[in-house]
C-alpha positions in Angstrom: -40.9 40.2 -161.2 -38.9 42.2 -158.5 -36.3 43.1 -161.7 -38.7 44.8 -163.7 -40.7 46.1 -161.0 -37.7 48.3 -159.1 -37.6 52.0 -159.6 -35.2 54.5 -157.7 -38.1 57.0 -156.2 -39.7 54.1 -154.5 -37.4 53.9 -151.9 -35.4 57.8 -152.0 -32.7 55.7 -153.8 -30.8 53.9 -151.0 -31.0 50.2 -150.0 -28.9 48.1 -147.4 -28.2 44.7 -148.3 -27.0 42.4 -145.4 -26.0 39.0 -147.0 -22.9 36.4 -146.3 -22.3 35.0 -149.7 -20.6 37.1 -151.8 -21.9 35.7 -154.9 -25.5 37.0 -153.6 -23.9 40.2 -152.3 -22.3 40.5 -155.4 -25.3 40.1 -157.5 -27.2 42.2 -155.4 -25.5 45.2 -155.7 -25.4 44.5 -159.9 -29.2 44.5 -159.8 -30.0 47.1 -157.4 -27.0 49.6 -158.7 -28.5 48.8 -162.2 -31.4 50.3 -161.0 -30.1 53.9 -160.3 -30.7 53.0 -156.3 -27.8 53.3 -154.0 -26.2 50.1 -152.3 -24.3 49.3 -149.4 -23.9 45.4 -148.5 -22.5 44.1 -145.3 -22.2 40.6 -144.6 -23.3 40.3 -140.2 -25.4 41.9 -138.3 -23.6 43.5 -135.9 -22.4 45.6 -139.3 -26.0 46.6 -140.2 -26.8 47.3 -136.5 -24.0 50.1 -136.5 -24.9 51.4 -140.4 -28.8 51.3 -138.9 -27.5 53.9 -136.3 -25.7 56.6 -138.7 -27.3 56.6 -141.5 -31.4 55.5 -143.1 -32.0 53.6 -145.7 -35.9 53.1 -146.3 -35.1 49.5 -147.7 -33.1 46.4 -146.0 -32.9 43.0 -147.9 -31.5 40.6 -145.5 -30.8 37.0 -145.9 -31.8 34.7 -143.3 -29.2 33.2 -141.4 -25.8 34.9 -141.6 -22.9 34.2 -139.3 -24.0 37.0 -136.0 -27.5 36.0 -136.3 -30.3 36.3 -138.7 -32.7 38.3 -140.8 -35.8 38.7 -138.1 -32.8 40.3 -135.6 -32.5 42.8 -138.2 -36.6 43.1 -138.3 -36.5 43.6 -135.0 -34.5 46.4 -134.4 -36.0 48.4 -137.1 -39.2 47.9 -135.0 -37.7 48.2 -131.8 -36.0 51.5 -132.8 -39.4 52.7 -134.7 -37.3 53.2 -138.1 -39.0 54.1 -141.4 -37.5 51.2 -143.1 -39.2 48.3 -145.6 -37.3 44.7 -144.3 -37.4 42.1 -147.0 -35.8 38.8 -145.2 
């Protein structure tokens, strides 16, 4: 349902993946990128923490548990830092 459902102008176009397994990352980017939206994947959260501070991206799809941390960190910060940002864990 998420495939058919995704269109660029519901999220300006730019989405930050954060996901360990580079099968999933992999995939990820395929989907989205397929899309037309714009796609940067990191794999920790200490990487999305710094991207989060220079640059926006009004979607973040984060897996769970990754090797920093997990997902709800991610959540977290977004709140904390009262970003404008959707968080799919």
């Amino acid at each position: 349902m998420l495939e058919s459902s995704l269109r660029p102008t519901d999220f300006t176009q730019k989405i930050l993946v954060v996901e360990d397994d580079p099968s999933v990352q992999e995939h990820l980017r395929k989907l989205f990128s397929s899309k037309g939206y714009t796609v940067q994947v990191v794999g920790r959260v200490d990487e999305a923490v710094h991207l989060l501070s220079v640059e926006h991206f009004p979607l973040i799809v984060t897996c769970l548990r990754l090797p920093d941390g997990n997902g709800t960190e991610i959540l977290d910060i977004v709140q904390q830092k009262n970003l404008r940002s959707a968080v799919l864990v």
